[in-house]
N, C-alpha and C positions, 0 to 999 in steps of 0.2 A: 703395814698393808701395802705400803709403794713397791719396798722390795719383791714381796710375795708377787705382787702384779708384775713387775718386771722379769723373774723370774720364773714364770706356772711350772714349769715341768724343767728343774733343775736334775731331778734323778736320770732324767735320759741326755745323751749328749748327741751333739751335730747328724752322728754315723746312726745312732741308733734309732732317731727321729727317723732319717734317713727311711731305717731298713722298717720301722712301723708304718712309715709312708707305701711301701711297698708290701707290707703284710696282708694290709688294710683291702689294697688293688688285685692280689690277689687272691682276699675272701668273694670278694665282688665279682669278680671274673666267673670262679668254680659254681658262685651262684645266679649268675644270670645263664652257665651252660645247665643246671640242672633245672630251673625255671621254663627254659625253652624245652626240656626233655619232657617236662608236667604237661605245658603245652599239644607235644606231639600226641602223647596218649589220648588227650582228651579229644583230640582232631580226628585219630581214628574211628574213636568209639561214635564221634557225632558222623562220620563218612557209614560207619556198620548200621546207624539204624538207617540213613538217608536212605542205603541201597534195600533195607529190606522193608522201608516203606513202599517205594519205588515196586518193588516185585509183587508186593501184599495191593497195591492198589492200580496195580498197571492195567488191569482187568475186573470186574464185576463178579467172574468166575473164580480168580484166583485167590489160594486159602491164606487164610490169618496166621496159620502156623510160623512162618518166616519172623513176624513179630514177636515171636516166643522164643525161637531159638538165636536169637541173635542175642538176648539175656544173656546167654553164656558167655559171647564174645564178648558182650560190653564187661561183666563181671569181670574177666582175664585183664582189662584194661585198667578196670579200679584197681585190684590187686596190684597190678607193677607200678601204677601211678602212687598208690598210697606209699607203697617203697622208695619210691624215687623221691616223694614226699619228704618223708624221714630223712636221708640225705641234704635234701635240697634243706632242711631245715639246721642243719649245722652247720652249714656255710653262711646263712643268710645269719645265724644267731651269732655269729662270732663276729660277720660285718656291725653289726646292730652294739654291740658290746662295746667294740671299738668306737665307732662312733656315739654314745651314750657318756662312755667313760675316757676316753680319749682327745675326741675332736670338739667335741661339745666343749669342757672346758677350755679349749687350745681358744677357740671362738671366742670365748668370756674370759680368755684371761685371766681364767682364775685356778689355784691349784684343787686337783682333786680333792674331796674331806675323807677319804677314805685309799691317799696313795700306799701304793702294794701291795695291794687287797685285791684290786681288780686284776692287777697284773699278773697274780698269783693265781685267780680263778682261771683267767685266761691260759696261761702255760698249762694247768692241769688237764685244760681239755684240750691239752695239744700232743701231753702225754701220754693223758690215758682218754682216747675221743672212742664217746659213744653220742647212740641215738639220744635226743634229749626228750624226744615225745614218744610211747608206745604207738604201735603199729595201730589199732584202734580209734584212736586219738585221730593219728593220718588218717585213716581210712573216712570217721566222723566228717572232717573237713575237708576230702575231697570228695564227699557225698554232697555236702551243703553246700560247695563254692561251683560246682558242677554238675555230679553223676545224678544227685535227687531231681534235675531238671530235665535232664536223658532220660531217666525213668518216666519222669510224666507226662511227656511226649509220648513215650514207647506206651504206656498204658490207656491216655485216652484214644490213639492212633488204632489200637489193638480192638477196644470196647465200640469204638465210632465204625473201625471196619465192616463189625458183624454187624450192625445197626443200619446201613447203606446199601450193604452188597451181598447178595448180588440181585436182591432187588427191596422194595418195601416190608418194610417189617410189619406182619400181621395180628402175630400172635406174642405171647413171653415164652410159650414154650416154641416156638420156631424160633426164638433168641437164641434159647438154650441150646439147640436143636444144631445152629451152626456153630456153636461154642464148644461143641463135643471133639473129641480127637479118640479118631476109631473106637475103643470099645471104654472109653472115657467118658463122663456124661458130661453134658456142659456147665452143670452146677457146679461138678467138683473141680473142673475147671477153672469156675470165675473165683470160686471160692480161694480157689490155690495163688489164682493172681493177685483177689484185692489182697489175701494175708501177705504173700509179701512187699505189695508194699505199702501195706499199713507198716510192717515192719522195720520196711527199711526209712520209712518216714519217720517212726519211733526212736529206731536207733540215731538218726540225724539230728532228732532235736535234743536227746539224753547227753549225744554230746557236744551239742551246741550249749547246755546249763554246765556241762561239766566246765568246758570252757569259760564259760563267765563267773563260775566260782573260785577258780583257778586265778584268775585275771584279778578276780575283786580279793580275795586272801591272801593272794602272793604274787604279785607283781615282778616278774624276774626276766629281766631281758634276755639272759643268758642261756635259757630255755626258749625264749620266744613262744611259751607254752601257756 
């Protein structure tokens, strides 16, 4: 046992330490640049609703519509951010690796129970590197760590609008009535908004379970999934 402890990691020597020292620095690197890239998108998207709150309530007269159409901008922003997602998540899963399977025992002194195992998982996704989550998956979790909060801004902002302005609300059908977009009723309207995001509420939390069954049956750092 003294020797083992004296020894942890006899299979790599001085240089190779060395060059894992420096692997390691820049997993880290490529994923604190793609982390700040997660950042930018979601900075936009929260600047696109700011501005079309801003328009939607700058006035009493001015219409709701602005609130609807910026959906599509926000959308455009989920999409590249879920991408950049996927990315960011192979860097950050190969730091995590390293450090689980690497530094962790370097720490403790103690030799891997499973050396050349890991080393081997690791070379493979260096050979052959793919995404480790589906795109869905990303999408799931930059809905729930962000966009689902943007949405519910954007929808009660949207509902609270017509309810205020442009003056006291009378009636349910003068609700509807400013709900309408030209020869659109305003039922079908509300109806269009709350199904999406019941929807997209739905889809948030299917894979928020998916997630924690993933997590709880297979725990795999190496996925970070």
């Amino acid at each position: 046992m003294a020797e083992a402890d004296d020894e942890p990691f006899e299979s790599f020597s001085n240089a190779e330490l060395g060059a894992m020292a420096h692997l390691y620095r820049g997993e880290i690197y490529r994923s604190t640049i793609w982390r700040t890239r997660l950042d930018a998108t979601t900075n936009w998207a929260v600047v696109s609703l700011g501005l079309a709150l801003s328009i939607t309530y700058a006035d009493p007269a001015a219409s709701s519509l602005p609130l609807l159409l910026v959906t599509f901008l926000i959308m455009v922003f989920l999409y590249l951010e879920s991408r950049r997602y996927r990315y960011f998540n192979v860097w950050r899963a190969r730091a995590r690796w390293l450090e689980i399977n690497f530094y962790a025992p370097l720490l403790r002194r103690q030799k891997h129970p499973e050396e050349g195992k890991w080393q081997d998982r690791l070379a493979l996704d260096y050979e052959r590197p793919e995404h480790h989550i589906s795109f869905s998956r990303a999408l799931g979790r930059r809905l729930r760590r962000n966009y689902l909060w943007i949405f519910s801004v954007q929808f009660l902002a949207y509902i609270g609008k017509n309810i205020i302005h442009p003056g006291h609300l009378e009636s349910r059908a003068e609700f509807f009535s400013r709900l309408s977009i030209g020869a659109v009723p305003g039922e079908a309207v509300l109806s269009t908004v709350i199904t999406a995001y019941v929807g997209v509420s739905g889809f948030t939390l299917f894979m928020y379970l998916q997630d924690k069954k993933r997590f709880r049956e297979s725990p795999n750092p190496i996925s970070m999934g």
